[in-house]
C-alpha positions in Angstrom: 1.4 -30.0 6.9 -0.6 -33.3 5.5 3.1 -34.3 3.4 5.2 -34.0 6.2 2.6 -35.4 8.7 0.5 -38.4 6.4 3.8 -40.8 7.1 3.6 -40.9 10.8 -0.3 -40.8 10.8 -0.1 -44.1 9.0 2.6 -45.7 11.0 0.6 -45.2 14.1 -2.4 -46.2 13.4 -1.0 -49.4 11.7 1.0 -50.0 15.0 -2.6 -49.8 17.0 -4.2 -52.1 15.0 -1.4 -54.4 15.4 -1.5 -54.8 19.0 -5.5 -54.6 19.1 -4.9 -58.1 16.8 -2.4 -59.7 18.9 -4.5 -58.5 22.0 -7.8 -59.9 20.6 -6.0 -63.1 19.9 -5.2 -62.6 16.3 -6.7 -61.0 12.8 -8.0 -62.3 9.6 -7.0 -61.0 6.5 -5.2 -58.2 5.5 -6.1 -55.5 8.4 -4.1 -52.6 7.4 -4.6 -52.7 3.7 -7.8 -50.4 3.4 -7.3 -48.8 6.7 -5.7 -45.0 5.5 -8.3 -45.6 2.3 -9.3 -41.2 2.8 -5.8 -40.0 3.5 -4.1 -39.9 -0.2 -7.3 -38.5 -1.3 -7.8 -35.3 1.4 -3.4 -35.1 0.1 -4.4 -35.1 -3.6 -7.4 -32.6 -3.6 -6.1 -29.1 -5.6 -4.4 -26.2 -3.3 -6.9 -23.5 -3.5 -5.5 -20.1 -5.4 -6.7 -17.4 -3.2 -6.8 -14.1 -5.4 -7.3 -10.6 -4.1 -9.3 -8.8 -6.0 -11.3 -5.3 -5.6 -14.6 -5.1 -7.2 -14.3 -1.7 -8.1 -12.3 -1.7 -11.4 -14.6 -2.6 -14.8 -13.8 -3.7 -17.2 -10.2 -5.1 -15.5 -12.4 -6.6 -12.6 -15.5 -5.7 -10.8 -19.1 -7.4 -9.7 -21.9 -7.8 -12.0 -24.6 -9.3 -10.0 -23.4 -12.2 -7.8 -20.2 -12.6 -10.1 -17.3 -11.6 -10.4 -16.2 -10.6 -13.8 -13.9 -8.6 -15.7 -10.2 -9.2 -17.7 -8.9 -10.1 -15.0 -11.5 -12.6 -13.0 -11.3 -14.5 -16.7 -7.5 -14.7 -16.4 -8.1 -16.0 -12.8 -9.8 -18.7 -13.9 -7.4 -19.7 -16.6 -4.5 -19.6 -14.0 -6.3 -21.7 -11.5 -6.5 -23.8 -14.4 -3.3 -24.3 -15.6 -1.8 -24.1 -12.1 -3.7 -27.5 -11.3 -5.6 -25.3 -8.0 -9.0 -24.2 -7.2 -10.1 -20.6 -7.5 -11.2 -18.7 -4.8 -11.7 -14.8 -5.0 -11.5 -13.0 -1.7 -12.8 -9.3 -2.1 -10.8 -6.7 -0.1 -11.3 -2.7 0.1 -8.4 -2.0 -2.9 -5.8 0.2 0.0 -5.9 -3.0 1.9 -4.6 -5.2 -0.4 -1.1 -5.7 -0.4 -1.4 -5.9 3.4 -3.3 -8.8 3.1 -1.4 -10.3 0.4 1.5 -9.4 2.7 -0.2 -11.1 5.9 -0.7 -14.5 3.6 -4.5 -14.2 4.1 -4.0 -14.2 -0.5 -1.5 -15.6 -2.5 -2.0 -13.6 -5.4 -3.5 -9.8 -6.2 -5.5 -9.4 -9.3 -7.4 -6.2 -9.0 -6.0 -3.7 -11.5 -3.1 -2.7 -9.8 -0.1 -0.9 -11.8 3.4 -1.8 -11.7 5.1 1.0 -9.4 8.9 1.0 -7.5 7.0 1.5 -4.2 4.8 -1.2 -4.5 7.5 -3.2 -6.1 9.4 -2.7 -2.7 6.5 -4.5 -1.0 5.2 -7.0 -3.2 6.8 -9.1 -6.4 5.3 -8.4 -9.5 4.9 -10.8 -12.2 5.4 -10.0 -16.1 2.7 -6.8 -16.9 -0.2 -7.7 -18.9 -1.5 -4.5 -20.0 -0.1 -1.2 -21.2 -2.2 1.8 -20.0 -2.2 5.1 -18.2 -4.0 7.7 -16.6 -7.2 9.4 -18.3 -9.8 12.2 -17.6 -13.7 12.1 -17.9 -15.8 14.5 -17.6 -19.5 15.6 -18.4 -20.1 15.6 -22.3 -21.9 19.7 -21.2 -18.6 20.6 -20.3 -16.7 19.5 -23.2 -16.1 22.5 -24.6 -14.3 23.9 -21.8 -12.8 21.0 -20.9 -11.8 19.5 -24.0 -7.9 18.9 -23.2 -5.9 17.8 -19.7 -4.7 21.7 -19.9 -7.8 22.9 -19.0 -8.6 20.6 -16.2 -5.0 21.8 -14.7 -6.3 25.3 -14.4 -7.1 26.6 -10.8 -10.5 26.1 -9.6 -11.1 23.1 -11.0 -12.0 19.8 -9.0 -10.8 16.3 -9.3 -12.0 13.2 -8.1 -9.8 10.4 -7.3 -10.1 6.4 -6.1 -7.6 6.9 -2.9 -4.9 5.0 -2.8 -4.2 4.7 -6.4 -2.1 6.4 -9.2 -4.5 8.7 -10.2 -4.4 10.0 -6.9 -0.7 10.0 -7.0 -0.8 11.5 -10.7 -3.3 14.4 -9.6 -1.5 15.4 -6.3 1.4 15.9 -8.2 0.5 17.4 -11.3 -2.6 19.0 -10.6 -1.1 21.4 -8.1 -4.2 23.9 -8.9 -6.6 21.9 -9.0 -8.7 20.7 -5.9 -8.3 16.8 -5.4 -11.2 15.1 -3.9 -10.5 11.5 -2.8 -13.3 8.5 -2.8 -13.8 5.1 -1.6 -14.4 3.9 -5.3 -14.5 4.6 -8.6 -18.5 4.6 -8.4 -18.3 6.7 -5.8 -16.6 9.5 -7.5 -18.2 8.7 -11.0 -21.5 9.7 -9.0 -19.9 13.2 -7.6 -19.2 13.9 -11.1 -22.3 13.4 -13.1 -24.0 15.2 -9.8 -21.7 18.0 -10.4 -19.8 18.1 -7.5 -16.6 17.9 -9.4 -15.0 18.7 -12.3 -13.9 15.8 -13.6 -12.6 11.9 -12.7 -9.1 10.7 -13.3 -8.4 7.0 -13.4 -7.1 4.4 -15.4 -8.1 4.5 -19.2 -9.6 1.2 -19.6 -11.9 1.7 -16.5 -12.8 5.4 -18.1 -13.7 4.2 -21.6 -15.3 1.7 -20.1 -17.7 4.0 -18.2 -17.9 6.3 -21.4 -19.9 4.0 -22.9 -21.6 2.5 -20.4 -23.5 5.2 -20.3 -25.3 5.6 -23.5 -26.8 8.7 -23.2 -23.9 10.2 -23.5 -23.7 12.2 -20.2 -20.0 11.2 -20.3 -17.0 11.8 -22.4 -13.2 10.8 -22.2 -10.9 13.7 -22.4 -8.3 12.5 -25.3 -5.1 11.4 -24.5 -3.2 9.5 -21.9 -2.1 11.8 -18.6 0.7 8.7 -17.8 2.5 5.6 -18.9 2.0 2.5 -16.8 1.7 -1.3 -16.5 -1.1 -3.5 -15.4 0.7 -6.5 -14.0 -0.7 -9.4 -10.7 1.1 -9.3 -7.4 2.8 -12.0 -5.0 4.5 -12.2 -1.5 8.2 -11.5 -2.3 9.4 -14.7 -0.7 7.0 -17.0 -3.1 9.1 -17.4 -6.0 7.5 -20.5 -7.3 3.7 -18.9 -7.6 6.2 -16.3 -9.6 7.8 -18.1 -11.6 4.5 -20.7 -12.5 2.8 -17.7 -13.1 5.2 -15.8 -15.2 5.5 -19.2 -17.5 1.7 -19.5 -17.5 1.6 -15.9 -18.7 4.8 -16.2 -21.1 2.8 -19.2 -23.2 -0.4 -16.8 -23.4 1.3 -14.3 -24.7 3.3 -16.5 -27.5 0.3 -18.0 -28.5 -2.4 -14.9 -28.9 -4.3 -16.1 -25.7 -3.4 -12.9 -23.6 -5.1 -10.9 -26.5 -7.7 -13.1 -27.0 -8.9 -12.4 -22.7 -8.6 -8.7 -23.0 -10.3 -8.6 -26.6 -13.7 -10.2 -24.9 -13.7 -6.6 -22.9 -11.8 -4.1 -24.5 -11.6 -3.3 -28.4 -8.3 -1.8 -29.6 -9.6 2.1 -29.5 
């Protein structure tokens, strides 16, 4: 809007202070030089990167006091970087963000979201940062009747789930004897577990080893394996191929040169 406008802005207000010259009888000095002195500066300031983000996903993204922090809030501030924009995060309920993403109120979801063909249908993913899957957690009491994802298929068993996500998908198709409980956030159904109202918690692995040791009494262990393969990856509108393709390149470079690594080394060790 300020390109296609700044042109005529200037041409009209040069063409007033003509005639208020020739109606005052004449100006000294060279009137129109200085006069649109704030106008290239309000067109130069940085476009603002507004990225999505639910606070509900350590160590991929989440709030730790009045910050947000995370992989993925210290790859936000990178891209800003290199994309010449200012960051702004916008916190949304996690269900809610690809509506918003697709209603242009974001430009750009970072909240660890995996790559799936029905989200790919609404959104544009960039290249996937992050290889990880679906993992269990459950009380370190119950770990010797729970010690393998076999056991926490058996009937009677209760799950709990973030809605909206793929462990809820994963559990609601696999765990067909199992009792699926859904909640508003990981927190949410991390508390119903150590409370013993379920069974155990199924979400993505780097959020589950990340609550394993969190809690250093020990009150929670990961149940070995991965239930599913998947990719971490950020989100666009479909129709903005150039935030796409900048970010894809931004991404390409980091991964050629270590840097990807490097961000997700500062929160996750190799096990």
């Amino acid at each position: 809007m300020v390109v296609t406008t700044y042109p005529v802005q200037r041409a009209v207000f040069k063409s007033l202070t003509l005639i208020l010259c020739l109606a005052a009888g004449g100006c000294t000095g060279n009137a129109t030089a200085a006069l649109p002195s704030t106008l290239p500066q309000q067109h130069l300031k940085p476009k603002i990167l507004r990225v999505g983000v639910a606070e509900s996903a350590p160590p991929l993204i989440f709030k730790q006091g009045d910050q947000i922090v995370g992989i993925e809030a210290d790859m936000a501030r990178e891209l800003a970087g290199e994309l010449g924009r200012e960051l702004e995060f916008v916190s949304i309920w996690w269900p809610n963000l690809t509506f918003e993403l697709r209603k242009r109120h974001i430009d750009i979801i970072m909240a660890g979201m995996s790559l799936t063909p029905e989200r790919a249908r609404e959104v544009a993913f960039a290249q996937p940062y992050l290889h990880i899957g679906q993992m269990a957690m459950i009380r370190s009491v119950d770990r010797s009747r729970m010690a393998t994802a076999d056991t926490i298929r058996m009937r009677g068993k209760s799950v709990g789930v973030e809605e909206n996500t793929t462990g809820e998908i994963y559990a609601r198709t696999h765990l067909l004897l199992t009792e699926v409980r859904t909640y508003p956030t990981l927190d949410a159904a991390t508390g119903a577990l150590l409370q013993g109202k379920i069974d155990a918690v199924i979400h993505d692995s780097p959020s589950i080893q990340w609550l394993v040791h969190q809690h250093h009494d020990g009150a929670l262990v990961a149940v070995p394996g991965l239930l599913t393969d998947e990719h971490l990856a950020w989100a666009v509108r479909r129709d903005n191929t150039a935030l796409l393709e900048a970010v894809n390149g931004v991404l390409a470079r980091w991964k050629a040169t270590g840097h990807l690594d490097e961000i997700i080394h500062r929160w996750l060790t190799d096990e």
